[in-house]
C-alpha positions in Angstrom: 39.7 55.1 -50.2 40.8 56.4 -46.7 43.8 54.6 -45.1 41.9 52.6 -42.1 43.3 54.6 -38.6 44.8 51.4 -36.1 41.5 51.2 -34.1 40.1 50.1 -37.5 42.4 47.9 -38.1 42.4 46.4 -35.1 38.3 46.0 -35.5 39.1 44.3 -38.7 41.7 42.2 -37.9 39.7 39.9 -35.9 39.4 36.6 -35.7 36.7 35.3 -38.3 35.4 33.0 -36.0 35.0 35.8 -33.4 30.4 34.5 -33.9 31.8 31.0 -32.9 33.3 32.5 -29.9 30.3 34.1 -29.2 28.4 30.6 -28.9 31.6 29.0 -27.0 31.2 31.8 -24.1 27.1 31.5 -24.4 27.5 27.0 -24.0 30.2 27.6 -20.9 28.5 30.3 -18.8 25.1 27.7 -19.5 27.1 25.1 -17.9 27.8 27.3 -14.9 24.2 28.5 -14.9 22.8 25.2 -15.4 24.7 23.7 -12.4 23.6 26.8 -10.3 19.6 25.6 -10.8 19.6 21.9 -11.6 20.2 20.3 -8.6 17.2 22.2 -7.5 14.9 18.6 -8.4 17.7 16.5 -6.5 16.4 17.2 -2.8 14.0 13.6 -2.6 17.1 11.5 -4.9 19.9 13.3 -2.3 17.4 12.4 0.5 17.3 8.2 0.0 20.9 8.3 -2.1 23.0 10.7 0.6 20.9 11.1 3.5 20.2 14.6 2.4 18.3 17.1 5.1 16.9 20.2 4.3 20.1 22.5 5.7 22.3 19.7 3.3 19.7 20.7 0.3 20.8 24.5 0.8 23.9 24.0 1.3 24.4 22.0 -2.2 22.6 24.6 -4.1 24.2 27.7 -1.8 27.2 26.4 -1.6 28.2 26.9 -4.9 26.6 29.9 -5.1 28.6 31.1 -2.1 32.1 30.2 -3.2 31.0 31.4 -7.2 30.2 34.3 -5.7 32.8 35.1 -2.8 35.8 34.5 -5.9 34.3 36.3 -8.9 35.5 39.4 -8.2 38.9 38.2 -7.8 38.7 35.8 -11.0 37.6 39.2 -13.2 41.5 40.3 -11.7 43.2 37.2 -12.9 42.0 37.4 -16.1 43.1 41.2 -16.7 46.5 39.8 -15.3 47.2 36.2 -17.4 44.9 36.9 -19.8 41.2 36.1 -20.3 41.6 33.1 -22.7 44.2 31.9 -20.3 41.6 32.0 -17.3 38.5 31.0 -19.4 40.3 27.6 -20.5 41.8 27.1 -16.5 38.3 27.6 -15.3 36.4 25.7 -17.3 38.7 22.8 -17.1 38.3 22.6 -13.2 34.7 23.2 -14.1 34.2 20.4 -15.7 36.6 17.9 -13.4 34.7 19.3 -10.3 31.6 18.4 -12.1 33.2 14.5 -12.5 34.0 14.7 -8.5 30.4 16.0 -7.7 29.1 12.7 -9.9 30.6 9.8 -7.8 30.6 12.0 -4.4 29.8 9.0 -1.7 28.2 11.1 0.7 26.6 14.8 1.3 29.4 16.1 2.9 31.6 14.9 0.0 29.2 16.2 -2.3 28.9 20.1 -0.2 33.0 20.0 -0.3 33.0 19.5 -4.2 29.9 21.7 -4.7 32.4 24.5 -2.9 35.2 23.2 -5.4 33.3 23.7 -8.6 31.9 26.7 -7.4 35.0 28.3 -7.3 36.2 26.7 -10.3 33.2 28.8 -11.8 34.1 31.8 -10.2 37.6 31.8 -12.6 35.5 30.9 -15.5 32.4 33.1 -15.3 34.0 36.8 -15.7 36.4 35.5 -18.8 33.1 35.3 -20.4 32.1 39.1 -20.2 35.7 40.5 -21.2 36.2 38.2 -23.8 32.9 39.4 -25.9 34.2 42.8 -24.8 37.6 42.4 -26.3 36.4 40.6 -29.5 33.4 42.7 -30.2 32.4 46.5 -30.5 30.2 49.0 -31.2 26.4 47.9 -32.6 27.9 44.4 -32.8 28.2 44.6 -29.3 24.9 45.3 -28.8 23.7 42.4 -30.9 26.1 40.3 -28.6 24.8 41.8 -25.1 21.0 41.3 -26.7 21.5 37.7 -27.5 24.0 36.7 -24.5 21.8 37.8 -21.6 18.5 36.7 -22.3 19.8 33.0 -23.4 22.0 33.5 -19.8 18.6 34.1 -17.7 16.8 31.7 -19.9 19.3 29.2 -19.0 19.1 29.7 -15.2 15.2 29.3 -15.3 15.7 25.9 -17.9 17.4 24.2 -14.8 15.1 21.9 -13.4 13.6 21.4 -16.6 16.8 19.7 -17.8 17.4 18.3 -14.4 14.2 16.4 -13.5 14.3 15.1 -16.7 17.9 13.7 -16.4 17.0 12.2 -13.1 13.4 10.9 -14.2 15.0 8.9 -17.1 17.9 7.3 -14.3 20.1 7.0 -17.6 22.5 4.0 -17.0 20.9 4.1 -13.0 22.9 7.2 -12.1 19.8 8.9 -10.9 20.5 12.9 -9.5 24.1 12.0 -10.9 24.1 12.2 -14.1 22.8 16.0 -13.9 26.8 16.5 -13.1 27.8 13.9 -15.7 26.2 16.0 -18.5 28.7 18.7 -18.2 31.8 16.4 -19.0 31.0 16.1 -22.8 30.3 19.5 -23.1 32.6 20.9 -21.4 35.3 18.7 -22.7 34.0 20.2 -26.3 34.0 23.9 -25.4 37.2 23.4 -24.6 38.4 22.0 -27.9 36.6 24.9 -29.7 37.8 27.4 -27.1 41.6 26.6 -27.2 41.7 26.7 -30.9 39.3 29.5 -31.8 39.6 32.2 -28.8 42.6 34.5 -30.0 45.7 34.5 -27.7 45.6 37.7 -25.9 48.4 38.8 -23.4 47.5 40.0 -20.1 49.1 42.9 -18.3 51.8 41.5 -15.7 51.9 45.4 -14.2 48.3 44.3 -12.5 48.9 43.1 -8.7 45.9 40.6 -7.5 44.6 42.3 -4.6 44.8 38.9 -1.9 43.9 41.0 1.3 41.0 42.5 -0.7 40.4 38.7 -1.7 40.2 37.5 1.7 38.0 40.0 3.2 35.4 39.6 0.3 35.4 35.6 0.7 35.3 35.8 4.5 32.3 38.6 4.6 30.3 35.9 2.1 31.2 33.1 4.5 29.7 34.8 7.4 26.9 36.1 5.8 25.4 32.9 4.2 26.7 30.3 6.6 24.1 31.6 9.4 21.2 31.9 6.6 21.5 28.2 5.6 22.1 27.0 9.3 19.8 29.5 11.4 16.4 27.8 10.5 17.9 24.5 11.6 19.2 25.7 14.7 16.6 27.9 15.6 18.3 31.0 15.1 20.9 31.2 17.9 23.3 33.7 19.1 26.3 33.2 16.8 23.9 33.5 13.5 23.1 37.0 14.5 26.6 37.9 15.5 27.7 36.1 11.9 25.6 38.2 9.8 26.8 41.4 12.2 30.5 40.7 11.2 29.5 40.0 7.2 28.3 43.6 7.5 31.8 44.5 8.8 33.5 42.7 6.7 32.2 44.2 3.5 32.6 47.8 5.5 36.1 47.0 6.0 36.7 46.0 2.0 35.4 49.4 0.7 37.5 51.0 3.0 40.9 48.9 2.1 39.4 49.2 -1.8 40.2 53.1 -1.7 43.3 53.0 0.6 44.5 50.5 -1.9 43.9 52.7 -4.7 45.4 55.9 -2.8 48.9 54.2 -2.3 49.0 53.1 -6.0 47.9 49.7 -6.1 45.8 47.7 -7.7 42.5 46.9 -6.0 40.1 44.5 -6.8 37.6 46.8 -7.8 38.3 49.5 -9.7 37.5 53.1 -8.0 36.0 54.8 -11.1 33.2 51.8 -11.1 31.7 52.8 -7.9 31.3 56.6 -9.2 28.9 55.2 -11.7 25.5 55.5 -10.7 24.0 52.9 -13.3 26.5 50.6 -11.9 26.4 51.0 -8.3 22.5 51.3 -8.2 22.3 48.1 -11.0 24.5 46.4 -8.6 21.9 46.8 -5.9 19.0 45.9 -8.6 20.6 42.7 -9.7 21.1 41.5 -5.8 17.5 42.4 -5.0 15.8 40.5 -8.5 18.5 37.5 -8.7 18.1 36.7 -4.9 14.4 37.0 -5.5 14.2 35.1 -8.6 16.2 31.9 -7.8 14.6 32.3 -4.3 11.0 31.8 -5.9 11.8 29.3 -8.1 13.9 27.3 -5.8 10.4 27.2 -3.3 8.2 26.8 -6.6 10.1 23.5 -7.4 10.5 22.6 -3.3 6.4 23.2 -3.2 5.9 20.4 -6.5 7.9 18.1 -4.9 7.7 17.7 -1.7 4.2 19.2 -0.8 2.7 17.9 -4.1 4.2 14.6 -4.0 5.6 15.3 -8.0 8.5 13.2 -9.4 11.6 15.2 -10.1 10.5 15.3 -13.7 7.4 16.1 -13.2 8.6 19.2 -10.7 11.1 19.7 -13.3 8.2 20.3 -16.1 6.3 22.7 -13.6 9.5 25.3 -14.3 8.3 25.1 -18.2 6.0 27.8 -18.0 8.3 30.5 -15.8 10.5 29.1 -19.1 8.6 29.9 -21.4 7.4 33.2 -19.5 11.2 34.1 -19.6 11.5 33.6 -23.0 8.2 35.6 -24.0 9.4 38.6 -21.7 12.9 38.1 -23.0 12.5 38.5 -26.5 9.9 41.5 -26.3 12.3 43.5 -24.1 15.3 42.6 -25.8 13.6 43.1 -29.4 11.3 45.9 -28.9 11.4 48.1 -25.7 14.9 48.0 -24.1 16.4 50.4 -26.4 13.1 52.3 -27.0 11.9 53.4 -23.4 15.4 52.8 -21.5 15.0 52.5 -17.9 10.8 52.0 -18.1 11.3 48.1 -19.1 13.1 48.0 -16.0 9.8 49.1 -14.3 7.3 47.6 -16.3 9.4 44.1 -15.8 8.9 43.8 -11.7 5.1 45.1 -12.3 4.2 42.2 -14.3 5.9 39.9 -12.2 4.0 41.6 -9.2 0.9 41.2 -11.0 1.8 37.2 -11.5 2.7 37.0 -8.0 -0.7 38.0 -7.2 -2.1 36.0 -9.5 -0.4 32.9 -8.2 -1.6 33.7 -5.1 -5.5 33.6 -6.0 -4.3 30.9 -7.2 -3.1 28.9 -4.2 -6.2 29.7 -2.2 -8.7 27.7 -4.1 -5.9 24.6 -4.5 -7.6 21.5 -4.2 -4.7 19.2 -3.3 -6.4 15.6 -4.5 -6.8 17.3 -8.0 -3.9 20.0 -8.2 -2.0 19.9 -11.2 0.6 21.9 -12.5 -2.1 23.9 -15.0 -3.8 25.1 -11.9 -0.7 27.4 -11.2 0.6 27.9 -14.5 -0.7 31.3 -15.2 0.7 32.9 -12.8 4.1 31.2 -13.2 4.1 32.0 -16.7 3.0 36.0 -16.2 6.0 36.0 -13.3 8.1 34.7 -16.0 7.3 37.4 -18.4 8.3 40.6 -16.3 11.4 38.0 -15.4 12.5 38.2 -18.7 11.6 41.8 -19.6 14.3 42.6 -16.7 16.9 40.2 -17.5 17.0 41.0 -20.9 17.8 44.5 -20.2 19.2 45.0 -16.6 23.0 43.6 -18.0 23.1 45.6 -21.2 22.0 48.6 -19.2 25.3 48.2 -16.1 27.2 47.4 -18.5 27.1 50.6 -21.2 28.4 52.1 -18.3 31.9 50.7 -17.9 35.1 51.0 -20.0 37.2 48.8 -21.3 39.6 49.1 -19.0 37.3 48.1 -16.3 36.2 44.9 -17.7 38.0 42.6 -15.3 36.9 44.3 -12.4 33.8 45.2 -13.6 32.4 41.5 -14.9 33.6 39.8 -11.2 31.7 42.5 -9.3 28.5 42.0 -11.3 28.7 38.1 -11.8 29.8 38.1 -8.0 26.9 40.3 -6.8 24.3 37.9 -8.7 26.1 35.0 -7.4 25.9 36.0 -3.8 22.2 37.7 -4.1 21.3 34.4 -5.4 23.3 32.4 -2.8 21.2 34.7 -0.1 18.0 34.1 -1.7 17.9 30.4 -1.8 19.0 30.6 2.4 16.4 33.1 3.2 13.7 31.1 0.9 14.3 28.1 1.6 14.3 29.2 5.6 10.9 30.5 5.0 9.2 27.6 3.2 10.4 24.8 5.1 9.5 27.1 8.4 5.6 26.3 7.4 6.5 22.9 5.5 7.9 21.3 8.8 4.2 21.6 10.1 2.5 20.1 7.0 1.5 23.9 5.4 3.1 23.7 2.0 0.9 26.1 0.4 1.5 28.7 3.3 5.1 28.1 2.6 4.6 29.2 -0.4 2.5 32.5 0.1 5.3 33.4 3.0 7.8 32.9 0.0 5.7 35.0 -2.4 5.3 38.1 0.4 9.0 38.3 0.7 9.3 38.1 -3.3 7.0 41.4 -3.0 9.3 43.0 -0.7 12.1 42.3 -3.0 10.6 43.9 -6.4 8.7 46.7 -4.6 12.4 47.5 -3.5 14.3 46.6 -6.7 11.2 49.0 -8.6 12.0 51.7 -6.2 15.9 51.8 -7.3 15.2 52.2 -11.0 14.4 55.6 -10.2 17.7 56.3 -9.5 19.4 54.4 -12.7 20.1 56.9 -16.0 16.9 57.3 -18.2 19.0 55.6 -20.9 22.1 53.3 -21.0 25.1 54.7 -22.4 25.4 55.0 -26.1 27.8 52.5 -27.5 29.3 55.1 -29.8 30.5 57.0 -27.1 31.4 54.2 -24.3 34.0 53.0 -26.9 34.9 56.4 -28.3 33.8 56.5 -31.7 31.3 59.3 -31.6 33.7 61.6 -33.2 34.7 59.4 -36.1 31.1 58.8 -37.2 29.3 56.1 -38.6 32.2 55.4 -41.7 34.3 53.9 -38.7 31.9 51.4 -37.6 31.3 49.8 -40.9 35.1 48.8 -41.1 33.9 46.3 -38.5 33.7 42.8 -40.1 30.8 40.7 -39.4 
C-alpha cells in the first residue's frame, strides 16, 4: 500500500461533515437569493403600508442588487485575507440583522436605506460561499458539488415570489410584506449555529492588501450607472441621467486601468490579472450579465403584469412564478444530468433557443388575452417553456466559468462573477421595470409586457452570439486542480 503524497492527505483529512457544509453554503446563498426576488409581490402591500411608488419599488428590489453587487468583488478579497469561514459567519450575521431592520422599517426611505445595508451585508457573504466548496471539495466531487449547487441557486432565485406572495397572502401574525424579511431570522440564526461549528477554521493570508481605491471606483461606477436607470423613467430622462451613465462607463474604464497598474507595482488588486486572460471567464462574464439581467428583468415584469394589470393578490401573482419554477427545474436537471458534460458549450445554445421559442410563444399568447377571463393557465405555457432553456443555462453557465479558474483565484474570482450577476440583475430590473410601467402608466399592461419581451430577445440573441466565443468544453477537473499526472489512484483517496 503506497504511502498517501500530502495532497492526499490533505484530501483525506477533511472534515466529515464537509456534505453538511455543502447544504450550510446551499441554505445561506438561498437566503441571499431569496431576498433578491421576494419582495418582487410587495409593490401593492409597500404601496398602502409605505406609500411605495413605482421608482420606490425599483429601488427596494435594485437597491440591494446594486450595493450586493458594487461590494462582491471586494468581499471575494476579504475572504482570501481573514479567511473565508471568518467572512461567511461576519456576513451572514449582518445578513440576517439587516433582514430584522428591513422588517420593522417605518417608512420607504427607511426601508431603501436598510435594503442598501443588507445588500452589502450580502455582498461579504455571497463569495465565502464559492471558495469554501472550493477549499473543502475537489476533483469529481467537485463536480457533483457545482451540479447540485447551481441549479438549486437559479431555482431558488425563480422560487421567490412563490414563497413571497404566499408569506404575504397568509398576513402571518398581520405582518403582511414583513414577514418575507422575518423568515430569514430563524434561518439564518441556524446556519449560523451549523456554520460556526461545522466549517473548518482556515487561516487567511495576511500578505493580501484589500485593494480600497479599486473598491471605491467599482462602487461609484455601480452607483452612477443604476441610480439614472431607476430614476430616468420618473423624471423623464433628463440631462444628468445621460451624463450618469456616461461617467459609469468611465468609471469602470478607469478600474481596468488601476487593476493592471496595481498589479505592475506589485500589489494586490481586486481582480486578479490572470482571470481576465481567460476567455471562458471574460466572455462567461459578459454571458451571465446579458441572461441574469434578462432573466430577473422578465420575471420581475411577469409578476408586475399579474398584479397590477391583472388585479391578482400577491399570492396569487406569487403562484403565476410556479410554472417559470417548475420550467427551471425541468431545464435544470436535464442540463445538469444529461447534456452539460456531454455537448459542452451547445447546452449553452440550445438553453437561450428554447427560451426564445417560449418567449414567442408567450407572446401569441398575449394577443388573444381576454382580460374578464385571463388566468394564469392562459400564459403558462410559455412561462414554463422560458423556464426550461432558463434552467438548461443556469445549470451549466457556473460550472462552465468556473473550470477555468485556479485555486488561487477563488477570492477574486467568486466576487467578480457573483458581482457581475448582481449588477446585470440590478440593471435589468431598472431597464424592465422602465419599460413596463412606460406602457402601464397609460393603462397598456399587456403592451408593457410585449415591450419587455422584445428587449428579452435582444438580450439572448446577444448572450447566444457570445457562446461562440466560449471553449467547446469546460476545463477538465483533473487538470484545473493538477491531478492529471497522478491518475485516477489519487482521486479515490478522496473521502466521501
Amino acid at each position: 500500500m503506497r504511502d498517501p503524497s500530502p495532497k492526499t492527505e490533505e484530501a483525506v483529512g477533511p472534515q466529515r461533515w464537509r456534505w453538511l457544509i455543502l447544504a450550510v453554503m446551499i441554505i445561506a446563498e438561498l437566503m441571499d437569493l431569496l431576498d433578491a426576488s421576494i419582495v418582487n409581490v410587495a409593490g401593492p402591500d409597500l404601496e398602502k403600508s409605505l406609500g411605495a411608488g413605482s421608482v420606490g419599488l425599483q429601488w427596494v428590489i435594485g437597491g440591494y442588487a446594486l450595493t450586493l453587487g458594487a461590494g462582491l468583488v471586494l468581499g471575494g478579497r476579504l475572504g482570501d485575507r481573514y479567511g473565508r469561514r471568518r467572512m461567511f459567519l461576519i456576513g451572514l450575521t449582518a445578513f440576517t440583522a439587516s433582514s430584522l431592520l428591513c422588517a420593522i422599517a417605518p417608512n420607504i426611505e427607511s426601508l431603501i436605506a436598510f435594503r442598501l445595508v443588507q445588500g452589502m451585508a450580502g455582498a461579504m457573504l455571497l463569495p465565502q460561499g464559492l471558495g469554501l466548496l472550493r477549499e473543502n471539495f475537489s476533483g469529481p466531487e467537485l463536480t457533483k458539488v457545482f451540479a447540485i449547487f447551481g441549479p438549486v441557486l437559479g431555482l431558488g432565485g425563480i422560487i421567490g415570489p412563490v414563497l413571497g406572495g404566499f408569506l404575504i397572502e397568509g398576513d402571518f401574525f398581520g405582518l403582511g410584506w414583513r414577514s418575507v424579511f422575518l423568515v430569514n431570522l430563524p434561518i439564518g440564526l441556524a446556519a449560523l449555529v451549523i456554520a460556526a461549528k461545522f466549517v473548518p477554521r482556515k487561516p487567511g493570508d495576511r500578505t493580501v492588501r484589500v485593494d480600497m481605491n479599486g473598491a471605491a471606483l467599482v462602487v461609484l461606477s455601480c452607483a452612477l450607472l443604476v441610480l439614472p436607470l431607476n430614476q430616468g423613467q420618473e423624471d423623464g430622462w433628463p440631462l444628468w441621467t445621460w451624463l450618469c451613465m456616461a461617467g459609469a462607463a468611465i468609471g469602470f474604464g478607469l478600474f481596468a486601468v488601476q487593476q493592471r497598474r496595481t498589479a505592475a507595482a506589485g500589489r494586490d488588486p481586486l481582480v486578479t490579472p490572470g482571470l481576465l486572460r481567460k476567455p471562458a471567464f471574460t466572455v462567461g462574464l459578459g454571458g451571465i450579465a446579458l441572461f441574469f439581467g434578462g432573466l430577473i428583468g422578465t420575471q420581475l415584469v411577469l409578476t408586475l403584469f399579474l398584479q397590477i394589470g391583472q388585479h391578482f393578490t400577491a399570492g396569487e401573482a406569487g403562484l403565476g412564478n410556479l410554472p417559470l419554477a417548475v420550467g427551471t427545474a425541468i431545464g435544470g436537471a436535464v442540463s445538469g444530468a444529461f447534456l452539460a458534460d456531454r455537448i459542452g458549450r451547445r447546452v449553452l445554445q440550445i438553453g437561450p433557443l428554447i427560451q426564445l421559442a417560449g418567449a414567442v410563444l408567450l407572446w401569441c399568447e398575449l394577443d388573444g388575452l381576454d382580460a374578464a377571463s385571463f388566468s394564469i393557465w392562459d400564459i403558462a405555457p410559455g412561462v414554463t417553456v422560458a423556464g426550461i432553456g432558463a434552467g438548461m443555462v443556469i445549470a451549466a453557465l457556473f460550472g462552465f466559468i468556473l473550470a477555468a479558474v485556479d485555486d488561487d483565484e477563488i477570492g477574486s474570482a467568486s466576487g467578480v462573477l457573483s458581482a457581475v450577476q448582481a449588477v446585470g440583475g440590478s440593471i435589468g430590473v431598472a431597464i424592465f421595470g422602465s419599460v413596463f410601467f412606460a406602457r402601464a402608466e397609460t393603462g397598456d399592461f399587456t403592451g408593457g409586457f410585449r415591450r419587455a419581451l422584445i428587449v428579452q430577445a435582444c438580450l439572448l440573441l446577444a448572450f447566444l452570439a457570445i457562446t461562440f466565443l466560449l471553449p467547446e468544453r469546460a476545463r477538465p477537473e483533473d487538470e484545473q486542480h493538477g491531478l492529471a499526472a497522478e491518475g485516477p489512484a489519487d482521486t479515490r483517496h478522496v473521502a466521501v
